[in-house]
PyMOL Python script that loads the backbone (N, CA, C, O; Angstrom):
from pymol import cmd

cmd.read_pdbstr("""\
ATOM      1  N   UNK A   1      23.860 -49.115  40.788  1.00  0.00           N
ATOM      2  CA  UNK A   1      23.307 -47.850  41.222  1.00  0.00           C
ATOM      3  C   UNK A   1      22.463 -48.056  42.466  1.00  0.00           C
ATOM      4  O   UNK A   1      21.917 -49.136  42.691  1.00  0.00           O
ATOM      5  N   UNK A   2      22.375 -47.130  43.178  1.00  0.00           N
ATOM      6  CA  UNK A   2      21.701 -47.166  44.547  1.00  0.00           C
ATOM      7  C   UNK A   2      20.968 -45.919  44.825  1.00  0.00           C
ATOM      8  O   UNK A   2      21.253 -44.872  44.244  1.00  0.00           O
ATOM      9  N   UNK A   3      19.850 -46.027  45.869  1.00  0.00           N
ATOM     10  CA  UNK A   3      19.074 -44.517  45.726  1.00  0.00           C
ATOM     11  C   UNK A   3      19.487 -44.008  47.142  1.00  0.00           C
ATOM     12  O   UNK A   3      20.072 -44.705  47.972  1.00  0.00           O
ATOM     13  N   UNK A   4      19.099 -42.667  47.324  1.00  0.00           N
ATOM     14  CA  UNK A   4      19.411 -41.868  48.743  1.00  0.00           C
ATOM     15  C   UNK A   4      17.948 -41.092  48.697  1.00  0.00           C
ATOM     16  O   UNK A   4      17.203 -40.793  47.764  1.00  0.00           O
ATOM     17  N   UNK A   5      17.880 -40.912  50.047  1.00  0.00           N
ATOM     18  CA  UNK A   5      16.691 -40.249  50.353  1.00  0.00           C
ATOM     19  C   UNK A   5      17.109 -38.958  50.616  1.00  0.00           C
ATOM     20  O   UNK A   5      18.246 -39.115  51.061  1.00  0.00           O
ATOM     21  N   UNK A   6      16.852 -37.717  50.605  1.00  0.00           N
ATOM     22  CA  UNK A   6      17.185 -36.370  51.381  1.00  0.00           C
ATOM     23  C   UNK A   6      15.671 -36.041  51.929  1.00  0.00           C
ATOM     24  O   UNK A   6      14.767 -35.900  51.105  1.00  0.00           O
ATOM     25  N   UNK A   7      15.438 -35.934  53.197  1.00  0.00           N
ATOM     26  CA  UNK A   7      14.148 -35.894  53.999  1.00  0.00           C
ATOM     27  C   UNK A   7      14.154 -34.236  54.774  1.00  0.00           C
ATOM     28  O   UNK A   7      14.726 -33.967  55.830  1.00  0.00           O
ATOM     29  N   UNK A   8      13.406 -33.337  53.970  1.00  0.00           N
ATOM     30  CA  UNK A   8      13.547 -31.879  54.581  1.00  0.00           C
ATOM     31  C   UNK A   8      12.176 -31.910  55.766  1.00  0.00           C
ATOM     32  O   UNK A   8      11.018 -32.188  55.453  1.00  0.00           O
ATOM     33  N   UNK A   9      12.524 -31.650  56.789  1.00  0.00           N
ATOM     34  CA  UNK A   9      11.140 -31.614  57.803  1.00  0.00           C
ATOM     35  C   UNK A   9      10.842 -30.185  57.948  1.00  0.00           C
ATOM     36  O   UNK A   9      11.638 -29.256  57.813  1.00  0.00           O
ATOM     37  N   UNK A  10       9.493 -30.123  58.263  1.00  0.00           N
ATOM     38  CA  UNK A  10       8.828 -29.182  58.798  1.00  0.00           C
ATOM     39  C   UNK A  10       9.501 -27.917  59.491  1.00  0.00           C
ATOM     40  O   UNK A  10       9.305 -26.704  59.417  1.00  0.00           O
ATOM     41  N   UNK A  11      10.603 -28.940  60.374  1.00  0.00           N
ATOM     42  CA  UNK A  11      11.320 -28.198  61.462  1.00  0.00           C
ATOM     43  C   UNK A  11      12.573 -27.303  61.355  1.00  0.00           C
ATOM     44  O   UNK A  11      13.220 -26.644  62.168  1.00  0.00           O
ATOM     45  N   UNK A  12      12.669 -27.573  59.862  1.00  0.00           N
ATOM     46  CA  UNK A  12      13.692 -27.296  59.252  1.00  0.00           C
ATOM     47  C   UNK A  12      15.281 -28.222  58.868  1.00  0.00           C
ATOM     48  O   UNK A  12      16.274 -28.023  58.168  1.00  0.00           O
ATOM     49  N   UNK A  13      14.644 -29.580  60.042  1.00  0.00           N
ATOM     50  CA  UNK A  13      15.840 -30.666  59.849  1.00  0.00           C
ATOM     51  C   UNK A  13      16.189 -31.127  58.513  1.00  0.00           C
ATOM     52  O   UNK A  13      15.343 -31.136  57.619  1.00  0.00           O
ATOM     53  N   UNK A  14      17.359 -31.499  58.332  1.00  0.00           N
ATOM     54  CA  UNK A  14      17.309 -32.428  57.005  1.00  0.00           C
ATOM     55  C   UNK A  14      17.999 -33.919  57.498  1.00  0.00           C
ATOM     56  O   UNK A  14      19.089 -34.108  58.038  1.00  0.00           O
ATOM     57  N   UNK A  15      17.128 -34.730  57.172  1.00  0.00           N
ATOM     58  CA  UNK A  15      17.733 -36.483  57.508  1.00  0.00           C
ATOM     59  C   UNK A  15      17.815 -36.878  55.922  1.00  0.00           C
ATOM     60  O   UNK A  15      17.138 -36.586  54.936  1.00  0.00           O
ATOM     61  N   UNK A  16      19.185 -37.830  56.198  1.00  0.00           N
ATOM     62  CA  UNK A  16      19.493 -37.970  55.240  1.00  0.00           C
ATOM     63  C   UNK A  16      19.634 -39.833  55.200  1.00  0.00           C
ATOM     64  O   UNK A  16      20.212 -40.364  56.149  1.00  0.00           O
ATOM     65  N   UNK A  17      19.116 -40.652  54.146  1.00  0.00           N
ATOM     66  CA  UNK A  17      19.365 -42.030  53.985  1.00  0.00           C
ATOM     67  C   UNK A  17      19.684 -42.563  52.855  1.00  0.00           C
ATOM     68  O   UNK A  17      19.182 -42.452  51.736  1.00  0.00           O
ATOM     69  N   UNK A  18      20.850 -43.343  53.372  1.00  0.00           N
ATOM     70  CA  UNK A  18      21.869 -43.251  51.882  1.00  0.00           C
ATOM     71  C   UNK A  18      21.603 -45.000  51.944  1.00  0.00           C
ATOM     72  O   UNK A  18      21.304 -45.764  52.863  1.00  0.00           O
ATOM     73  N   UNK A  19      21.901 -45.202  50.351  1.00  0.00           N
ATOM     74  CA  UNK A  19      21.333 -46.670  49.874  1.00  0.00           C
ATOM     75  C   UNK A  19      20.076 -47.273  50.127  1.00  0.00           C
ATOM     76  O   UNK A  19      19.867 -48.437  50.468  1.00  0.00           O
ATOM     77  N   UNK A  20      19.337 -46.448  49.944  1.00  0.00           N
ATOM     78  CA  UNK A  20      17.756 -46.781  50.639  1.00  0.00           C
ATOM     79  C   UNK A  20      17.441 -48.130  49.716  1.00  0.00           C
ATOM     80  O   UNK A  20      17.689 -48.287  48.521  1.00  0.00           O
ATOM     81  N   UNK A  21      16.767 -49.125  50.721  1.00  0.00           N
ATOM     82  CA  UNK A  21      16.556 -50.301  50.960  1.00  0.00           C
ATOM     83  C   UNK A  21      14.766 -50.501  49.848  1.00  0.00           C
ATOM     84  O   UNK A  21      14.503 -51.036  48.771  1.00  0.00           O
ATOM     85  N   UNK A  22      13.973 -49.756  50.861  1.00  0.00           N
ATOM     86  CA  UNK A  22      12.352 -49.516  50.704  1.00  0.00           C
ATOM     87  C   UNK A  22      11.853 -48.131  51.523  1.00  0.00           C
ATOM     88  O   UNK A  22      12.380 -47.291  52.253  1.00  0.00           O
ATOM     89  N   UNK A  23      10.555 -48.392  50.978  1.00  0.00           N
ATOM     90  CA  UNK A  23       9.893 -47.161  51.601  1.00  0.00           C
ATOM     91  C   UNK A  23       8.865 -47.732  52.157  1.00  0.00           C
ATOM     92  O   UNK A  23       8.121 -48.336  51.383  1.00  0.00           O
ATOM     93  N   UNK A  24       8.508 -47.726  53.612  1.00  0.00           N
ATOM     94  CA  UNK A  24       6.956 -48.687  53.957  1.00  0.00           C
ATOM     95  C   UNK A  24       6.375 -47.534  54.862  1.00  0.00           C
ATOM     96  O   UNK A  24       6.831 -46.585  55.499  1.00  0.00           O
ATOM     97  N   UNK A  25       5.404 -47.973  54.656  1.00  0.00           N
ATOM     98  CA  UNK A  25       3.906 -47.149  55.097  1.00  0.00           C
ATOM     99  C   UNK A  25       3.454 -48.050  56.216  1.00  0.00           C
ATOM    100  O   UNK A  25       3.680 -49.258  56.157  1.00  0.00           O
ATOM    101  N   UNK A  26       2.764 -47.454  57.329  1.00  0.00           N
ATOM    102  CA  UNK A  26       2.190 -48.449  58.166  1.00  0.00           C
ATOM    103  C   UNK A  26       0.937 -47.777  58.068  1.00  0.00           C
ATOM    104  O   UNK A  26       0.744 -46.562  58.065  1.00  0.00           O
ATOM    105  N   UNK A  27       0.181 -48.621  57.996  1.00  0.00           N
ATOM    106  CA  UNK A  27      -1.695 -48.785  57.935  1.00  0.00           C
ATOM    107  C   UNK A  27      -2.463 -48.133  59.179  1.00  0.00           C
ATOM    108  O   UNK A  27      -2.245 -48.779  60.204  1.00  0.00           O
ATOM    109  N   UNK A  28      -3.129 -47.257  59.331  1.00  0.00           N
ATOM    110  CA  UNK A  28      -3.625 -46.312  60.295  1.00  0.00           C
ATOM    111  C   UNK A  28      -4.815 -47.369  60.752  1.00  0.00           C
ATOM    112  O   UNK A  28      -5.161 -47.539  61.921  1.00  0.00           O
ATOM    113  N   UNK A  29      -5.381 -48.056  59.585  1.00  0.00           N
ATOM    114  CA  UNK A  29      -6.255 -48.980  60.108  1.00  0.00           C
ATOM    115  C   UNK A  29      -6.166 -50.463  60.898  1.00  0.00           C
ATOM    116  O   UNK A  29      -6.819 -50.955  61.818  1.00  0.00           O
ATOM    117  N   UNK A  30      -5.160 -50.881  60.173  1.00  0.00           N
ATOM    118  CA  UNK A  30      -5.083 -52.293  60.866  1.00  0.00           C
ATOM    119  C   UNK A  30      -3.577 -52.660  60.903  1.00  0.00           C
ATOM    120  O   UNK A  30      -3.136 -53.804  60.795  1.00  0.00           O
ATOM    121  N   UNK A  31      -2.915 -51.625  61.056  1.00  0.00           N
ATOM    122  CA  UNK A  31      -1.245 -51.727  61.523  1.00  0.00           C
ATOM    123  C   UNK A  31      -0.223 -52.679  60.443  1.00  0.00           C
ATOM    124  O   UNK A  31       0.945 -52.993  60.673  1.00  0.00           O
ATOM    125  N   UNK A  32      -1.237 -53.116  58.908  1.00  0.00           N
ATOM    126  CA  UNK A  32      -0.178 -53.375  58.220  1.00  0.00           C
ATOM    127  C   UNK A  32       1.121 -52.338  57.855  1.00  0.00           C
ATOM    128  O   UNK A  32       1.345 -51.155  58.111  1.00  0.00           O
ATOM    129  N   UNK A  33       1.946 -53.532  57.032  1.00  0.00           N
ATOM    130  CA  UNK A  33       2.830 -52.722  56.340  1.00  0.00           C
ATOM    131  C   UNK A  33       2.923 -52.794  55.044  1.00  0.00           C
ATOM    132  O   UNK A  33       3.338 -53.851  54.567  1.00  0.00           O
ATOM    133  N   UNK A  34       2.573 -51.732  54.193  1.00  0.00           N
ATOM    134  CA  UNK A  34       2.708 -52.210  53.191  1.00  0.00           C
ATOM    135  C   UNK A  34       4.626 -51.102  52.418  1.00  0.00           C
ATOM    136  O   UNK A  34       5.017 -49.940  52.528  1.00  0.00           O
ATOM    137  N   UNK A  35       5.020 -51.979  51.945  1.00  0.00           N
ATOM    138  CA  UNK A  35       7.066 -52.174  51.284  1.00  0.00           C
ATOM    139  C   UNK A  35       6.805 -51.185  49.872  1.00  0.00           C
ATOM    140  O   UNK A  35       5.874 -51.573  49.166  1.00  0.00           O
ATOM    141  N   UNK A  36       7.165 -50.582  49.643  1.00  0.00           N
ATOM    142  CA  UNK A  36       7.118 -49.694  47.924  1.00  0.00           C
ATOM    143  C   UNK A  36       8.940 -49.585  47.687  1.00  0.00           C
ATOM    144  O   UNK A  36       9.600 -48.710  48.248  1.00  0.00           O
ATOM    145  N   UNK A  37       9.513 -50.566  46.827  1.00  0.00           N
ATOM    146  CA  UNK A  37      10.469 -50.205  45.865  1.00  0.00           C
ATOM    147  C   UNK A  37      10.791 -49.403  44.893  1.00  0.00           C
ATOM    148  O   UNK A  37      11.929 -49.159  44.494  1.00  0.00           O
ATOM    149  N   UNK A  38       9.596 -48.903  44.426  1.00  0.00           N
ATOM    150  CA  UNK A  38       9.484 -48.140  43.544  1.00  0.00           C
ATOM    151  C   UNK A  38       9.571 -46.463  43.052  1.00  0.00           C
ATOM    152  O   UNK A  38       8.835 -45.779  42.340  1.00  0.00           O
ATOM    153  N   UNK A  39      10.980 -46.144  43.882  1.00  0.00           N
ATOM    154  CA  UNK A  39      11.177 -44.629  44.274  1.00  0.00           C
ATOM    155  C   UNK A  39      11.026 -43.882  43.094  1.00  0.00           C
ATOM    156  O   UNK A  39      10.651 -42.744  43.376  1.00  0.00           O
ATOM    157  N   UNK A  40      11.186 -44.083  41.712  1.00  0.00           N
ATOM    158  CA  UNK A  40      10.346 -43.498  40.752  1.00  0.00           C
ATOM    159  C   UNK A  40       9.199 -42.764  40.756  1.00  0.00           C
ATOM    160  O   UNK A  40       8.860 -41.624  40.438  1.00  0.00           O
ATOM    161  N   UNK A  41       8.589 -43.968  41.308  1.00  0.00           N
ATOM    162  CA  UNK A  41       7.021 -43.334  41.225  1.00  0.00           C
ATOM    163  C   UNK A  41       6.280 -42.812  42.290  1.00  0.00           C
ATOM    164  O   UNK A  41       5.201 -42.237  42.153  1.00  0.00           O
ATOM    165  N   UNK A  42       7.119 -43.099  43.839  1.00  0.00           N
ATOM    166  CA  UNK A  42       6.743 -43.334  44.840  1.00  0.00           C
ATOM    167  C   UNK A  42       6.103 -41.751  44.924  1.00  0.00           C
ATOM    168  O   UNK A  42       6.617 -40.787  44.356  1.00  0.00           O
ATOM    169  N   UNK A  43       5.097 -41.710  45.605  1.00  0.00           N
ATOM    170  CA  UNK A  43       4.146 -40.636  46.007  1.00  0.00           C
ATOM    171  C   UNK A  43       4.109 -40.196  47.668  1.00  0.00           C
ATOM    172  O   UNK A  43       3.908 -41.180  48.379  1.00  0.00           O
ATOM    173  N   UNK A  44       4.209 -39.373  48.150  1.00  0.00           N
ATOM    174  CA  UNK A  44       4.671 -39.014  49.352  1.00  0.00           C
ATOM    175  C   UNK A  44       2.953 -39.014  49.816  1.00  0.00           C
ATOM    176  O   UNK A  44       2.074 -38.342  49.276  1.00  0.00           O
ATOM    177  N   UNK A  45       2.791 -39.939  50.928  1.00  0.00           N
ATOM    178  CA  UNK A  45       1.594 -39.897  51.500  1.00  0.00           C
ATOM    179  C   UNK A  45       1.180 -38.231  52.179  1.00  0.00           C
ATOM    180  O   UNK A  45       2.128 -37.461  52.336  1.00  0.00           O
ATOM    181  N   UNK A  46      -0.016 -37.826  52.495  1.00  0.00           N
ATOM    182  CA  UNK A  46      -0.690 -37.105  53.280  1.00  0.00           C
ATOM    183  C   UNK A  46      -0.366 -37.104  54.230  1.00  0.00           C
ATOM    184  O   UNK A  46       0.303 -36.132  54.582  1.00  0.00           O
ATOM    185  N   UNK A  47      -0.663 -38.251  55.267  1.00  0.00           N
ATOM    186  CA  UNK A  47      -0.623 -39.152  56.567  1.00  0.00           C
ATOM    187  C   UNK A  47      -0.239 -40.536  56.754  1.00  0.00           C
ATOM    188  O   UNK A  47      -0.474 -41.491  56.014  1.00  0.00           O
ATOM    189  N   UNK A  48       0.342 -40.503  57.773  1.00  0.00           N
ATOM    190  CA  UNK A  48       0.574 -42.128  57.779  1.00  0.00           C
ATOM    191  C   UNK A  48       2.258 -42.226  58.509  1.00  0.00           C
ATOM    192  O   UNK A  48       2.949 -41.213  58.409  1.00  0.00           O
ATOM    193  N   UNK A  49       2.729 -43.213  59.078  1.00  0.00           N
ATOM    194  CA  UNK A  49       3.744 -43.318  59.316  1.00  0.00           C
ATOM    195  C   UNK A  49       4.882 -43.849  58.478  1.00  0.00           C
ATOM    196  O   UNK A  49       4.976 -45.062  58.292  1.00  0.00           O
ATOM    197  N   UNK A  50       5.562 -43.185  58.077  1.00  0.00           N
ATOM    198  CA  UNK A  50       6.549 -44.266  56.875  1.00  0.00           C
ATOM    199  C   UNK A  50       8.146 -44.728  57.215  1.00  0.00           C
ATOM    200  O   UNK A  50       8.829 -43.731  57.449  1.00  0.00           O
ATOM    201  N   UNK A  51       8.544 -45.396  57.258  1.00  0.00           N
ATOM    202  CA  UNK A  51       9.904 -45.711  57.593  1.00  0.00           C
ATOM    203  C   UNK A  51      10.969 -45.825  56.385  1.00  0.00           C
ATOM    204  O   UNK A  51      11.034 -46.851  55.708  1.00  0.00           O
ATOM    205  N   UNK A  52      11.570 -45.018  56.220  1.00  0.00           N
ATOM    206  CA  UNK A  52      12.528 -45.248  55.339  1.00  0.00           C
ATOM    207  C   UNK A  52      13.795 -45.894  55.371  1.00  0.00           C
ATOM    208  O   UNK A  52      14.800 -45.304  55.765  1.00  0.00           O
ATOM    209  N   UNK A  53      13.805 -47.374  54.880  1.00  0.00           N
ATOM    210  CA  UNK A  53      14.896 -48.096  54.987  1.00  0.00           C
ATOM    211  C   UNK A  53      16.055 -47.972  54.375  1.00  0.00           C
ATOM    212  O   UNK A  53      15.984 -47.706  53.175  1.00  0.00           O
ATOM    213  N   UNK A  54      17.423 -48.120  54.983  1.00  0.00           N
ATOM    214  CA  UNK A  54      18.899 -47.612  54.289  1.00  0.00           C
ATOM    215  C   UNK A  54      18.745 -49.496  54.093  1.00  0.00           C
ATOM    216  O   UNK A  54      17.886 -50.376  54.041  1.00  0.00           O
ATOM    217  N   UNK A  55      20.505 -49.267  54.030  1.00  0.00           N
ATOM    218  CA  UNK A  55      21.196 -50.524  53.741  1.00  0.00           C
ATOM    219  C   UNK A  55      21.596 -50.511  55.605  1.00  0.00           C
ATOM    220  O   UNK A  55      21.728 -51.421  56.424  1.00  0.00           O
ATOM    221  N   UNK A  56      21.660 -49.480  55.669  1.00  0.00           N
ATOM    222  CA  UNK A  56      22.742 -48.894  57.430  1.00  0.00           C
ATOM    223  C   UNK A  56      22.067 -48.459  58.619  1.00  0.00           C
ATOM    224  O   UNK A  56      22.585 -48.303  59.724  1.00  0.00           O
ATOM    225  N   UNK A  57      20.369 -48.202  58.171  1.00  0.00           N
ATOM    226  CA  UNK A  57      19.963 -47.452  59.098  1.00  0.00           C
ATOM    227  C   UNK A  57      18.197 -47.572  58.916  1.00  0.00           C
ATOM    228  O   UNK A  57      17.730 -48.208  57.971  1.00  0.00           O
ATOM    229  N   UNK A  58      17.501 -47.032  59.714  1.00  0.00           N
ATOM    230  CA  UNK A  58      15.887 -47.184  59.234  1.00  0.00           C
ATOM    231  C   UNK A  58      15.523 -45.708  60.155  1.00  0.00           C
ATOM    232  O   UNK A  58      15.696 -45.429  61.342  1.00  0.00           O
ATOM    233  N   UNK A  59      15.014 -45.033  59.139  1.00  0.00           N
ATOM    234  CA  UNK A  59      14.437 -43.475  59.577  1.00  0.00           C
ATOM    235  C   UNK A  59      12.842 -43.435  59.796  1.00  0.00           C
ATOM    236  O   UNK A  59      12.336 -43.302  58.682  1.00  0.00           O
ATOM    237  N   UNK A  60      11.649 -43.509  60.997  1.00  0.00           N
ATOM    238  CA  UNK A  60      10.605 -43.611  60.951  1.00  0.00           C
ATOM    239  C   UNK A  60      10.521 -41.987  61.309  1.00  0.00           C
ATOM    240  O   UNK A  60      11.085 -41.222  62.092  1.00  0.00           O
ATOM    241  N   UNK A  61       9.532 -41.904  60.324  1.00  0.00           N
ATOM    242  CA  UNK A  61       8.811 -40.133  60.626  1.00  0.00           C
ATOM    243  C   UNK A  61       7.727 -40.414  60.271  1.00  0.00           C
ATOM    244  O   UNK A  61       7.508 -41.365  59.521  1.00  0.00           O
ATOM    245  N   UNK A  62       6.628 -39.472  60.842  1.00  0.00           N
ATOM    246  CA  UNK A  62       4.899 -38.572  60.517  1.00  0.00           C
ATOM    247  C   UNK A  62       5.342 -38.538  59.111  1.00  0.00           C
ATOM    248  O   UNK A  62       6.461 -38.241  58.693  1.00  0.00           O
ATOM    249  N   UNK A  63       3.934 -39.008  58.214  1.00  0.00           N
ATOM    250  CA  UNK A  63       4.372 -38.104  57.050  1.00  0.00           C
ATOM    251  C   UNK A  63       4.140 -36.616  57.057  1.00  0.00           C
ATOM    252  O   UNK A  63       4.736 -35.731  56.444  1.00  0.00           O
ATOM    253  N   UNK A  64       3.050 -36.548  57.966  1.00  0.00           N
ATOM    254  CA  UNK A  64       2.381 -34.948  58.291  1.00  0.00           C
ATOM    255  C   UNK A  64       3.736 -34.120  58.238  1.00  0.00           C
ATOM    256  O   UNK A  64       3.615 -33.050  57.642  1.00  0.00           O
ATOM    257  N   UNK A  65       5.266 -34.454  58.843  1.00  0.00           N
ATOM    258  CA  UNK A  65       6.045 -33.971  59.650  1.00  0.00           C
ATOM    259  C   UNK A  65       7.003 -33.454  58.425  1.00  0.00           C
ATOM    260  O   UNK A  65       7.775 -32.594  58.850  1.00  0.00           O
ATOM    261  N   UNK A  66       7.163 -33.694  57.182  1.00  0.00           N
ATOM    262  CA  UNK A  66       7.840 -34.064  56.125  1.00  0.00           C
ATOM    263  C   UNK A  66       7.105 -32.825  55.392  1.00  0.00           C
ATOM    264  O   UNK A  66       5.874 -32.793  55.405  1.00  0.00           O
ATOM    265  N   UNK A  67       7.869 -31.770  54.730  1.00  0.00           N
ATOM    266  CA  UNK A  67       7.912 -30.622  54.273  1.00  0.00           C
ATOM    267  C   UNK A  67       8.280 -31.256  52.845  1.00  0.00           C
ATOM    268  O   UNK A  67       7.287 -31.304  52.118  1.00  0.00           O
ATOM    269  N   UNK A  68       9.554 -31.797  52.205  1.00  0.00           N
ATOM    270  CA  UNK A  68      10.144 -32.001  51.192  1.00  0.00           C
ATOM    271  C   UNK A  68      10.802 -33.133  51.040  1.00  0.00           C
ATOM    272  O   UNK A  68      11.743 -33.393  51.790  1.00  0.00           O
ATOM    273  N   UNK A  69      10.361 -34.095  49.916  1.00  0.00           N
ATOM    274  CA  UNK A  69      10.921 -35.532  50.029  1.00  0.00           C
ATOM    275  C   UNK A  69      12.445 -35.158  48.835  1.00  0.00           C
ATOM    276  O   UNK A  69      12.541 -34.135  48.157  1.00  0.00           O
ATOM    277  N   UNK A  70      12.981 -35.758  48.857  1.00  0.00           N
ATOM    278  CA  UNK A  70      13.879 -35.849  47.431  1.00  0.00           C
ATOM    279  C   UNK A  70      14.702 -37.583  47.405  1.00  0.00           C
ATOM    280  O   UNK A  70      15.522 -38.046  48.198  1.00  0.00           O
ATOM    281  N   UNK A  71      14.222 -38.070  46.450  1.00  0.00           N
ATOM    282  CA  UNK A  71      14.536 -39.473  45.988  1.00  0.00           C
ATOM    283  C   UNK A  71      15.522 -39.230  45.057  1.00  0.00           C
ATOM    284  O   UNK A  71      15.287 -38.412  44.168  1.00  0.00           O
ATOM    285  N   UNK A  72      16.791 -39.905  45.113  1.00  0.00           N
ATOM    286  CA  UNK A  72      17.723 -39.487  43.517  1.00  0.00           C
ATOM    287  C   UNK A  72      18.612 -40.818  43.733  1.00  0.00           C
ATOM    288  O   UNK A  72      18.944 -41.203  44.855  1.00  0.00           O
ATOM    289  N   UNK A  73      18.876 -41.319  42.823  1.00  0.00           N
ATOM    290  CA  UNK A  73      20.235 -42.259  41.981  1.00  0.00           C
ATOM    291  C   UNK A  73      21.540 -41.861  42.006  1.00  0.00           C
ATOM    292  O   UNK A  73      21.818 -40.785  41.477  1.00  0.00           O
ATOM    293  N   UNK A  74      22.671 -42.730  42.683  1.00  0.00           N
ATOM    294  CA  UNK A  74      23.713 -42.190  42.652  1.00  0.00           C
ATOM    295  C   UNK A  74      24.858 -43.613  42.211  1.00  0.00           C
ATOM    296  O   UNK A  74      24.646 -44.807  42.426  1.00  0.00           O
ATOM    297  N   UNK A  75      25.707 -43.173  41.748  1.00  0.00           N
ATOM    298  CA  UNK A  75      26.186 -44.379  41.366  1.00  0.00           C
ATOM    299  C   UNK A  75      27.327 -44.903  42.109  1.00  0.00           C
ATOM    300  O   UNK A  75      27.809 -45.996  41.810  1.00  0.00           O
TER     301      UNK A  75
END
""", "prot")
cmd.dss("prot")
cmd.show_as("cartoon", "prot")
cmd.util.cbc("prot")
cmd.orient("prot")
């Protein structure tokens, strides 16, 4: 099984990332990164920059910019 992201923006776009890899956050303070596998539980930041990794591709957005996350399992 593998997960997909569906990413609804603000703007009305929808990006889409299929076989997502991780979800990383970059640090407003000191430019870490911190990796979250854990699309279960994963919590959609406030702020912050997050990159969402495929198997195929890497999507960086604002989280500000991000209207509607959707994480799901596909087999």
């Amino acid at each position: 099984m593998s997960w997909n992201a569906e990413i609804v923006l603000k703007s009305g776009k929808v990006v889409a990332v299929a076989d997502l890899v991780s979800i990383n956050r970059v640090s407003q303070s000191d430019s870490s990164v911190s990796k979250n596998t854990d699309f279960e539980n994963f919590t959609l930041p406030s702020k912050g920059i997050l990159s969402f990794v495929g198997k195929n591709h890497i999507v960086w957005l604002e989280s500000s910019d991000i209207e509607y996350l959707s994480l799901f399992r596909v087999n």
